[in-house]
C-alpha positions as CSV (number, residue, x, y, z in Angstrom):
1,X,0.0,0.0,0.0
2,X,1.7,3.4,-0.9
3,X,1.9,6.5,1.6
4,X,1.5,9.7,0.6
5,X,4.5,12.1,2.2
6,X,3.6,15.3,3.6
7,X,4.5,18.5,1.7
8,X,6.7,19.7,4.8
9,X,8.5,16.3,5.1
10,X,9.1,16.3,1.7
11,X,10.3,19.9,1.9
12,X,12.4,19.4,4.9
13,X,13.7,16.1,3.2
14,X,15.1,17.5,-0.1
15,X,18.7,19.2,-0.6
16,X,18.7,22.9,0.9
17,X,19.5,26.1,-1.5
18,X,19.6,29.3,-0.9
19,X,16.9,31.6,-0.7
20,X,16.4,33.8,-3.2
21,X,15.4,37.5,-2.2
22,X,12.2,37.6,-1.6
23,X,12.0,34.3,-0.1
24,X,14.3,36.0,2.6
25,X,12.6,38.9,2.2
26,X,8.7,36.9,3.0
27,X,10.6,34.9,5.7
28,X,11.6,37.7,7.5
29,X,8.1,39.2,7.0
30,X,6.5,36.4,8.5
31,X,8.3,36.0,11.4
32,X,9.5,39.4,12.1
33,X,7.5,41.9,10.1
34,X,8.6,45.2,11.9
35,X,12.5,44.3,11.7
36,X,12.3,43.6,7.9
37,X,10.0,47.1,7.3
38,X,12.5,48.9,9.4
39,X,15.7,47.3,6.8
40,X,14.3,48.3,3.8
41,X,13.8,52.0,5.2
42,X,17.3,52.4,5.7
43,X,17.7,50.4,3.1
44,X,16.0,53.1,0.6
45,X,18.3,55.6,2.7
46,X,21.2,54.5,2.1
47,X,20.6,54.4,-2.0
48,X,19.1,58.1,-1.9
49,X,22.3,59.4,0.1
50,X,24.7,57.7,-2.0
51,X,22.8,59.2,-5.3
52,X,23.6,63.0,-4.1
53,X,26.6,64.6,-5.6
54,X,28.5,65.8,-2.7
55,X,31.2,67.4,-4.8
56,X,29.0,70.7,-5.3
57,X,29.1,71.4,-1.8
58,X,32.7,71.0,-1.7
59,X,35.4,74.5,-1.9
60,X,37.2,74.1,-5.2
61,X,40.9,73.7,-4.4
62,X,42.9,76.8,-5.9
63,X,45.6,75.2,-8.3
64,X,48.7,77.4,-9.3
65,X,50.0,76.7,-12.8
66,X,53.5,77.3,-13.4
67,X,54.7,77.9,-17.1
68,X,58.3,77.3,-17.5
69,X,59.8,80.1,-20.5
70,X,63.1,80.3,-21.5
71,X,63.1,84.5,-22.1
72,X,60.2,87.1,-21.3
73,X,60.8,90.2,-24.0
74,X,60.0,93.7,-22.0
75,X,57.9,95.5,-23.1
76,X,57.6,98.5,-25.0
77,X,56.4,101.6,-23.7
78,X,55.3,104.5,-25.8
79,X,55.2,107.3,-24.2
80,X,52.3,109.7,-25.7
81,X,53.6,113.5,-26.6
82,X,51.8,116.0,-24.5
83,X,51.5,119.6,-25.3
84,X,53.3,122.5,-23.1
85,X,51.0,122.6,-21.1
86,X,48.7,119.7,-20.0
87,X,44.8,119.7,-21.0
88,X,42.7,116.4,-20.4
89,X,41.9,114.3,-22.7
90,X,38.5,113.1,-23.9
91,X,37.4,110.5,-26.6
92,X,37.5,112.3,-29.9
93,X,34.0,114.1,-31.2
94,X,33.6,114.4,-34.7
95,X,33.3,117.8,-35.7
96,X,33.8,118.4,-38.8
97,X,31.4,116.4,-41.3
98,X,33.2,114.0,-43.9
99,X,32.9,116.1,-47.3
100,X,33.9,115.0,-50.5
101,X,37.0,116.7,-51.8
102,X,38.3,117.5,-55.0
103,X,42.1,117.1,-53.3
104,X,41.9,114.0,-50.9
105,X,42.0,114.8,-47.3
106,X,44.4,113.7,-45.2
107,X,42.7,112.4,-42.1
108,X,45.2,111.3,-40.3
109,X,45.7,115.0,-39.3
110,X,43.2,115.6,-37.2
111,X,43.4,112.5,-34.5
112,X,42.0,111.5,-31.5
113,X,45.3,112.6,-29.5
114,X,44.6,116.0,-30.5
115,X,41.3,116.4,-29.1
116,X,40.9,118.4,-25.5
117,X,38.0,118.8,-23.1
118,X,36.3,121.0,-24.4
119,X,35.8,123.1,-21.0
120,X,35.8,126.9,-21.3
121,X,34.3,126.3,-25.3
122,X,32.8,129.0,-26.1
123,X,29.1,129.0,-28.0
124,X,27.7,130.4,-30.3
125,X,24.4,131.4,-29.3
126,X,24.6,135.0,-28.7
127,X,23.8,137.0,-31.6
128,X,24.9,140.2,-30.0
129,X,28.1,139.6,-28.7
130,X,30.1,142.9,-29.4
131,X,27.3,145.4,-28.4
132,X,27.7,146.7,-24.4
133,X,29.5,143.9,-23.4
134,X,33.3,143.4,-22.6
135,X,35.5,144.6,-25.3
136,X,37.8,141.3,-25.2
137,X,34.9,139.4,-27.5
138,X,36.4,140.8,-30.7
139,X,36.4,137.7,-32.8
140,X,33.6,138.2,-35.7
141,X,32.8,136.9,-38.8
142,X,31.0,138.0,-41.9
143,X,28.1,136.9,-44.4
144,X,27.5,132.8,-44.3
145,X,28.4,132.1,-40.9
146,X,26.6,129.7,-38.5
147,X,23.3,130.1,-37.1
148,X,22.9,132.9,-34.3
149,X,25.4,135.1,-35.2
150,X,24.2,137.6,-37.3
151,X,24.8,140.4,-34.6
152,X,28.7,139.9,-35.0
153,X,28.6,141.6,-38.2
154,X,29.4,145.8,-37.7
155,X,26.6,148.1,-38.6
156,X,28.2,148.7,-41.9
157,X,26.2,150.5,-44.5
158,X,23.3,148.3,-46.5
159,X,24.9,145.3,-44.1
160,X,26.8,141.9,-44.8
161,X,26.7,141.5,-48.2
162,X,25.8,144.8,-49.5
163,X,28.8,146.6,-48.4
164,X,30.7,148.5,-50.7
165,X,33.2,146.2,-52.8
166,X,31.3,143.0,-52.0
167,X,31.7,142.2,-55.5
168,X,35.2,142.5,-55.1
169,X,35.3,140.5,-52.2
170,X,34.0,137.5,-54.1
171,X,36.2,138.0,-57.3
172,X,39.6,137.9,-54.4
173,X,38.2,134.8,-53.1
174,X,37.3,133.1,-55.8
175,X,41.3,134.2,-57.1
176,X,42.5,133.2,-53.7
177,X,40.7,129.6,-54.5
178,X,42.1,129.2,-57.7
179,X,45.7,129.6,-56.8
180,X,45.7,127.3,-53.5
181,X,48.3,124.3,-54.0
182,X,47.1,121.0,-53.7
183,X,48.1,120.2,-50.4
184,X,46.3,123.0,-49.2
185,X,48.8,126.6,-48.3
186,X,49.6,129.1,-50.6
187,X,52.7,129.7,-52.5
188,X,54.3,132.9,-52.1
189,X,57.0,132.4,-54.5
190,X,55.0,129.9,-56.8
191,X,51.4,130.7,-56.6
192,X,51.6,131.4,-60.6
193,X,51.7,127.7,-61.3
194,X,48.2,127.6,-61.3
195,X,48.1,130.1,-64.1
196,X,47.5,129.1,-68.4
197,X,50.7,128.8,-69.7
198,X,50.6,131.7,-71.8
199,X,48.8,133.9,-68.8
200,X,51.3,133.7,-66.0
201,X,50.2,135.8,-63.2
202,X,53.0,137.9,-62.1
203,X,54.3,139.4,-58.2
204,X,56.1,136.3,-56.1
205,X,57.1,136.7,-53.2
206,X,59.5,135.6,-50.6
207,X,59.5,131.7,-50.2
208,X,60.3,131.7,-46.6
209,X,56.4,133.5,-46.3
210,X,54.2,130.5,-47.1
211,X,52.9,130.5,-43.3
212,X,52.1,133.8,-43.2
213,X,50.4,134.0,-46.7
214,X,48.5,131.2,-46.0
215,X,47.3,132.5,-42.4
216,X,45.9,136.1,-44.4
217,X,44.5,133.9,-47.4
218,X,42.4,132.1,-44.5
219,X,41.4,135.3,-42.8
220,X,40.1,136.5,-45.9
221,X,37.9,133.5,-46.6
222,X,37.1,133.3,-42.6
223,X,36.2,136.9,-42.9
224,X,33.5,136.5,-45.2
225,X,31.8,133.5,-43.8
226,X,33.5,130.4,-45.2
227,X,34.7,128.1,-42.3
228,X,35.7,124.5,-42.6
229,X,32.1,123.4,-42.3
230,X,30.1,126.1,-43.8
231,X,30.6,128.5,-46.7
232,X,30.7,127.9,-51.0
233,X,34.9,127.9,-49.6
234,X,34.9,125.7,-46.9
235,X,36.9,122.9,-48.8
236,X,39.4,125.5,-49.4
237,X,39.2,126.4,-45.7
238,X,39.9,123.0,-44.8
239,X,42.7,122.1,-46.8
240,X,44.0,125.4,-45.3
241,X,44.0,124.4,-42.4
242,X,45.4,120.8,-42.8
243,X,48.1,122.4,-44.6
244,X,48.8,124.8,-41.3
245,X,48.6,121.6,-38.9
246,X,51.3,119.8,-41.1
247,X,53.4,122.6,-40.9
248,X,53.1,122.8,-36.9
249,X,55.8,121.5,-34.9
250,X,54.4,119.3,-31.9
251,X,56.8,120.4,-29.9
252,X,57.2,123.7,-29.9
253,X,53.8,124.8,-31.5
254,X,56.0,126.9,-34.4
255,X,54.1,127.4,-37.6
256,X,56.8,126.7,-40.3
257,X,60.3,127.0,-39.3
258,X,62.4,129.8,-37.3
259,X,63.9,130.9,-40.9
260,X,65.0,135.0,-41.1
261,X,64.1,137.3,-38.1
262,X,60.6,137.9,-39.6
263,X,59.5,134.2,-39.2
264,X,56.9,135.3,-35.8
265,X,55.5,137.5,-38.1
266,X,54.2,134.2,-39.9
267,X,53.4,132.7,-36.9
268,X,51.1,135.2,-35.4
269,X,49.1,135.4,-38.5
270,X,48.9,131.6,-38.7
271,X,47.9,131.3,-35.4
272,X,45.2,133.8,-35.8
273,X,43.5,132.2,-38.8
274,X,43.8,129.1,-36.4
275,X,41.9,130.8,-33.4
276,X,39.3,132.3,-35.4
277,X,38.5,129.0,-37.1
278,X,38.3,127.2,-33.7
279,X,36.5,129.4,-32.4
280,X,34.1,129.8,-35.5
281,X,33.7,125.5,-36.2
282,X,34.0,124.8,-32.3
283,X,36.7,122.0,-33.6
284,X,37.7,120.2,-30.2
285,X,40.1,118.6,-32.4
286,X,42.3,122.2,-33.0
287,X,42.2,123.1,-29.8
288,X,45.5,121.3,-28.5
289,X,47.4,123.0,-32.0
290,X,45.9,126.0,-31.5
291,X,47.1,125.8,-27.6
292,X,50.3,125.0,-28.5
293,X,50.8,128.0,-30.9
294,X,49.6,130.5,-28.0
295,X,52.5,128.8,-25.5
296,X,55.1,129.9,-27.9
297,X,53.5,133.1,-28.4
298,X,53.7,133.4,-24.7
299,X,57.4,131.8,-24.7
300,X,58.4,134.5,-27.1
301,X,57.6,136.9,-25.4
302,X,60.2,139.8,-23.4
303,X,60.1,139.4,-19.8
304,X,58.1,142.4,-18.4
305,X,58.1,143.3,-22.5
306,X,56.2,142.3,-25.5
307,X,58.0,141.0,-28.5
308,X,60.4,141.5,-31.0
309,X,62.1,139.0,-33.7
310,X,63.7,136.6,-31.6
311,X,63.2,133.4,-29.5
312,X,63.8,133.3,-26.9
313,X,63.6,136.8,-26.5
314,X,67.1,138.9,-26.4
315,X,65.0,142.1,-24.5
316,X,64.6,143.7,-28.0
317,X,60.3,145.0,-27.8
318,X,58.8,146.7,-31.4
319,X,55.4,147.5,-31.9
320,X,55.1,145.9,-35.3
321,X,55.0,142.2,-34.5
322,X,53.5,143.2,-31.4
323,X,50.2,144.3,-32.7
324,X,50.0,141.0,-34.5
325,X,50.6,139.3,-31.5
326,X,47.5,141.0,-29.9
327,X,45.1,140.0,-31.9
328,X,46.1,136.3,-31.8
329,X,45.8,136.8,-28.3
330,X,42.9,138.2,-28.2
331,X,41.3,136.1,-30.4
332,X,42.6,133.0,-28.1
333,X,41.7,134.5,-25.2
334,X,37.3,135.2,-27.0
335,X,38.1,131.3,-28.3
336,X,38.5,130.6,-24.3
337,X,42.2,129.2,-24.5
338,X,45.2,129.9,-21.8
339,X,46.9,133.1,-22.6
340,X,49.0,135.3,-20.6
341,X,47.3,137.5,-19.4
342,X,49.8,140.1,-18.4
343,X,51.1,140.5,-21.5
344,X,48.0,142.4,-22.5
345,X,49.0,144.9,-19.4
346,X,53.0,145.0,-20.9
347,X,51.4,146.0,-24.4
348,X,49.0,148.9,-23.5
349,X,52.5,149.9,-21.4
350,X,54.5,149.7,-24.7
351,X,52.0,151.4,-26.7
352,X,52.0,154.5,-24.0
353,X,55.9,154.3,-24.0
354,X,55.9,154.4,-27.9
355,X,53.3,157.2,-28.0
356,X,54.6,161.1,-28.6
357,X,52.3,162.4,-26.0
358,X,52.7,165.8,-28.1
359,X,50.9,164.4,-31.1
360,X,49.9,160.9,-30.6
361,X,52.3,159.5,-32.9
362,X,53.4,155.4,-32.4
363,X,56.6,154.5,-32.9
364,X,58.3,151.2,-34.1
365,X,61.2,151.1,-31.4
366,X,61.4,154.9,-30.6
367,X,58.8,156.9,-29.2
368,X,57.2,158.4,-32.2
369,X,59.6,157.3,-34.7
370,X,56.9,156.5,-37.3
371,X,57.9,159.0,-39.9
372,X,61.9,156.9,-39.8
373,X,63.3,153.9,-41.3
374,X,61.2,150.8,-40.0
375,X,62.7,147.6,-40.6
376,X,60.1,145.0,-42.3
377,X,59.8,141.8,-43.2
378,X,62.9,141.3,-44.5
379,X,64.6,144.9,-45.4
380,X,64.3,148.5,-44.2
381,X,62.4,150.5,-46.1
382,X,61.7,154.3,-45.4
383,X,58.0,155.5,-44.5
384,X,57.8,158.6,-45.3
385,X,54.9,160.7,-43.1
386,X,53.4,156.8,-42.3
387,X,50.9,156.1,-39.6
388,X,51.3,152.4,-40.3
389,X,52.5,151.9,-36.7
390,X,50.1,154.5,-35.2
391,X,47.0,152.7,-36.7
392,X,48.3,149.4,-34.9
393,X,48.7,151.1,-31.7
394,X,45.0,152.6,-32.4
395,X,43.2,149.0,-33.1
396,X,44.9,147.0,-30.5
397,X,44.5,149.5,-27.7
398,X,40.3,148.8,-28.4
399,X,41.0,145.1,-28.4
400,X,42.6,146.0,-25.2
401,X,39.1,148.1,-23.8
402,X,40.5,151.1,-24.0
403,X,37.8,153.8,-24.8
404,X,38.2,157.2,-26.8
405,X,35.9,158.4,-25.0
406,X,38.3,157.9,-21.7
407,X,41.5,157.7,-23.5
408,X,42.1,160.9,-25.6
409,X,45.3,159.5,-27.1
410,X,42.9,157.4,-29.0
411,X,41.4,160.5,-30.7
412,X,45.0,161.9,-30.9
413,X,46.1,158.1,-33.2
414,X,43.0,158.9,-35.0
415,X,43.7,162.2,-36.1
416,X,47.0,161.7,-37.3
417,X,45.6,158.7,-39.4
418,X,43.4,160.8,-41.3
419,X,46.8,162.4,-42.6
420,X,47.5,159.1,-43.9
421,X,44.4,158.2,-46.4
422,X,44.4,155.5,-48.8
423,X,46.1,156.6,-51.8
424,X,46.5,154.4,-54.6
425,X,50.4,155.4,-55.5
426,X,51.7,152.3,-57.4
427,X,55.4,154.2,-58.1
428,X,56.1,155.3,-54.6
429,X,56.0,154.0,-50.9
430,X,52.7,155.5,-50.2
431,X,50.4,152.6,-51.1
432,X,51.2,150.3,-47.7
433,X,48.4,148.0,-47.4
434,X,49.7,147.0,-43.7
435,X,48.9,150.3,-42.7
436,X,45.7,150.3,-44.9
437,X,44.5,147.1,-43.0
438,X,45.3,148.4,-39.6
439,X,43.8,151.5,-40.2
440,X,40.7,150.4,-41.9
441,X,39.5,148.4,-38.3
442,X,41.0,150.7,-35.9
443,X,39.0,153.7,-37.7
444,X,35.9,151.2,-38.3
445,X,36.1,151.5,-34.4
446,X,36.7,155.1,-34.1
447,X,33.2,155.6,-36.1
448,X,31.7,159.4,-36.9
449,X,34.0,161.4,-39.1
450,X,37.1,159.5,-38.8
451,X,35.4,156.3,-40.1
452,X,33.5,158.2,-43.2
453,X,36.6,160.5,-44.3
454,X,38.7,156.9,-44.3
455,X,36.3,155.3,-46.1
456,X,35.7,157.8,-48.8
457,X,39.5,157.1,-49.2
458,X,39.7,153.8,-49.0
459,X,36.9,152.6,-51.1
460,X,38.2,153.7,-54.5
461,X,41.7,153.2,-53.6
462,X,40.5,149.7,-53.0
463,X,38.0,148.9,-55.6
464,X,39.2,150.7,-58.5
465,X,42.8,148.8,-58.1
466,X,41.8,145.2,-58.1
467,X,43.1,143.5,-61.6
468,X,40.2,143.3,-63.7
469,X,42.2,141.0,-66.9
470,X,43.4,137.6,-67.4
471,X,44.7,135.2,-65.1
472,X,45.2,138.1,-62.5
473,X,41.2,138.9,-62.4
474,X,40.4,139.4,-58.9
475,X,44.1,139.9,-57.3
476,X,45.8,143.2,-56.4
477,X,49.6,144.3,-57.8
478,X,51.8,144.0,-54.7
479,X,53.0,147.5,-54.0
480,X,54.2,149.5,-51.8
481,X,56.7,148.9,-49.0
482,X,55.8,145.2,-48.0
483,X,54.6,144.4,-51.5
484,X,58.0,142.4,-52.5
485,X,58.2,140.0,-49.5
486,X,54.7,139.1,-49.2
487,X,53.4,139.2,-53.0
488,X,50.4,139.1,-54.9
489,X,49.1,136.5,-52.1
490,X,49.6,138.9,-49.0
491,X,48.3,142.0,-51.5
492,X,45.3,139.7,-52.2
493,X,44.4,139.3,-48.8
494,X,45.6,142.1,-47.4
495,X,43.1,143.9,-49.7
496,X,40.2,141.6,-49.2
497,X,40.2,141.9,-45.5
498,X,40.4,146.0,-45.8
499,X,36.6,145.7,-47.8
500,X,35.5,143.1,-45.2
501,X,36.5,146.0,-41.9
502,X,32.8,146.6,-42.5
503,X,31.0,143.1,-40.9
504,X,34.5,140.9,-39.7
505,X,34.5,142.6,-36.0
506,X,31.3,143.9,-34.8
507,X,31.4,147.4,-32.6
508,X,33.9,146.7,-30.1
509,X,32.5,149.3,-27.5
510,X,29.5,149.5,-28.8
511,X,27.7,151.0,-31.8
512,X,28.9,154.6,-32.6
């Protein structure tokens, strides 16, 4: 008879293995049920904590790299030219617009080392500037100029642009244009170049005069309106005045070179033209060369003097290249640059030394030594019963805010002037367009009787002499006694600037 075996016998009877997982897993369960919940807690525990990435919590350990090299070159330090006397520097503003030129333009001139803070800038918002106000704004323009400053013309008679000769005017400038080199300056010596072969223009002048030709050929246009950015003439203004900037030393500030005892003539001109076209184009990027110019005008300069021909100074003062010097000054000083101001106090003191107080005669070196030999540009010549010097004297003491009607010796230059009146005279020494220019402003100023009596002089002696023919249409014949040295190109300008006395500077004082 076969017996059945019990399922647990059989069980208990057969080979052990081992459990598997969750045979452990249910015995444990069964017998112990807490223990084995309890297990796989931290069982799950253990496997979440070992899943976090404890490295993020951990402070990165700072490793120091060395790199082995067998030479380490220096290196090179530029050091950046600064001008004579420190300004700050600020990233360069375009000014002037990019124009299209007939002559490229060299822009590498004007360059972001050149540009200034523009503090002290003046604006151009006033439009009566020269009217009851302090006499040291003198700088004025004429027809064509910016926006808002109409009231810096002079109360001429029909106003900008229908004063008498403005016909002239244009023809000079127009000339003027035609006869600038390509580079931009003038030619003193050469200018005839530009002339038809079978038309060549004559009167050269000396070579060493290109700076100062070039500063009066930019007055001229300046005068009448044309700046760098505004005018039918402002490309001829700005190659002008690249030309100028080329021809600066850095270090110094010289325009041109110290060639010939007449070379600050050339300077001060240069430097004028300069101001006055800073000023007029608020050009942040000419202020630093135009601030450099003034410190060697201010270098040059006679301790407890004014000037004279050399630099440095030897002590030697002469009112000639003084009374250029004071209207670059002044026209630095309106543009709100450094000057030295107390060389506006040692020129009113030169010009009372120089002075005749008997007749209110200026003279070059010697009290009222006018009527003498003066020594010019590059050669004495004799001026016979010439005011030349007294008509400087006259203008700059007004630039200076003197007053006639406080200063009689004012009235006293004046009336000697009026013996002096534009005379055409081609053959003799009579026809000096220095003293013609000089005396043109400073009686401008004077108003009343002295103005109208000069004008009816100078008008005709003007107009009626410009070269109406050929390739010289437009110019004037440089006579008279600085005529040779400075050439058709100073006569030209010279000339032009006389017919603009009526709008370039507004009323210093005041109307009259």
């Amino acid at each position: 008879m076969k017996t059945e075996t019990s399922p647990t016998i059989e069980r208990h009877s057969a080979p052990l293995e081992p459990e598997s997982f969750s045979d452990t897993l249910y015995h444990w369960m069964e017998r112990a049920p807490w223990l084995a919940i309890s297990g796989a807690f931290h069982l799950v525990a253990f496997l979440i904590l070992a899943a976090i990435p404890w490295s993020i919590f951990e402070q990165p350990e700072e490793r120091v790299v060395h790199v082995g090299v067998d030479h380490v070159p220096e290196p090179e330090i530029l050091e950046p030219e600064e001008p004579e006397e420190p300004v700050e520097p600020e990233p360069l503003t375009e000014v002037v617009p990019e124009v299209e030129l007939d002559q490229p333009v060299q822009s590498e001139l004007f360059t972001e080392e050149d540009s200034t803070t523009p503090d002290g800038d003046p604006t151009l918002d006033s439009v009566t500037p020269f009217v009851n106000v302090n006499p040291t704004a003198i700088v004025g323009i004429g027809p064509g100029g910016p926006p808002g400053s109409a009231g810096r013309f002079g109360s001429g008679p029909g106003g900008p642009g229908r004063t008498p000769g403005s016909g002239c005017v244009n023809a000079a400038l127009d000339w003027l244009a035609a006869h600038q080199d390509d580079d931009g300056g003038w030619d003193a010596d050469g200018f005839m170049k530009h002339d038809p072969a079978g038309d060549r223009t004559d009167g050269p002048g000396y070579a060493n005069h290109d700076i100062g030709v070039t500063g009066l050929a930019l007055l001229a246009f300046l005068g009448n309106g044309h700046t760098m950015t505004r005018g039918t003439h402002k490309e001829v203004v700005r190659r002008g005045i690249r030309w100028l900037t080329r021809e600066q030393d850095r270090e110094s500030g010289l325009f041109g070179e110290e060639i010939g005892h007449a070379f600050l003539y050339d300077h001060a001109i240069a430097t004028l033209a300069m101001c006055e076209t800073y000023y007029l184009d608020k050009s942040t990027v000419l202020k630093a060369k135009v601030q450099r110019a003034m410190n060697y005008i201010s270098r040059a300069r006679n301790p407890y003097g004014v000037w004279g021909y050399s630099v440095p100074p030897d002590g030697t003062n002469d009112t000639s290249v003084t009374g250029w010097m004071v209207l670059a000054m002044k026209s630095a000083e309106d543009a709100g640059l450094r000057v030295d101001r107390e060389a506006f106090t040692a020129a009113a003191q030169w010009f009372d030394e120089m002075t005749d107080p008997g007749t209110g005669r200026v003279g070059y070196r010697e009290t009222g030594s006018a009527s003498s030999r003066v020594r010019g540009m590059n050669d004495e010549y004799p001026v016979e019963k010439g005011e030349a010097l007294t008509s400087v004297a006259l203008l700059c003491r007004f630039f200076l805010g003197q007053d006639p009607a406080t200063e009689p010796v004012m009235s006293q230059h004046a009336d000697l002037i009026l013996g002096a009146l534009p005379r055409w005279d081609p053959e003799g020494l009579g026809c000096d367009m220095y003293h013609w220019y000089y005396g043109s402003y400073a009686m401008f100023q004077m108003g009343g009787e002295h103005w109208r009596r000069w004008r009816k002089a100078m008008e005709p002696a003007v107009i009626k002499s410009q070269r109406k023919d050929g390739a010289a249409r437009g110019s004037w014949d440089p006579v008279g006694p600085w005529g040779e040295p400075g050439g058709r190109i100073y006569a030209t300008a010279t000339m032009t600037l006389c017919l603009e006395a009526y709008y370039r500077y507004g009323r210093i004082l005041g109307g009259r």
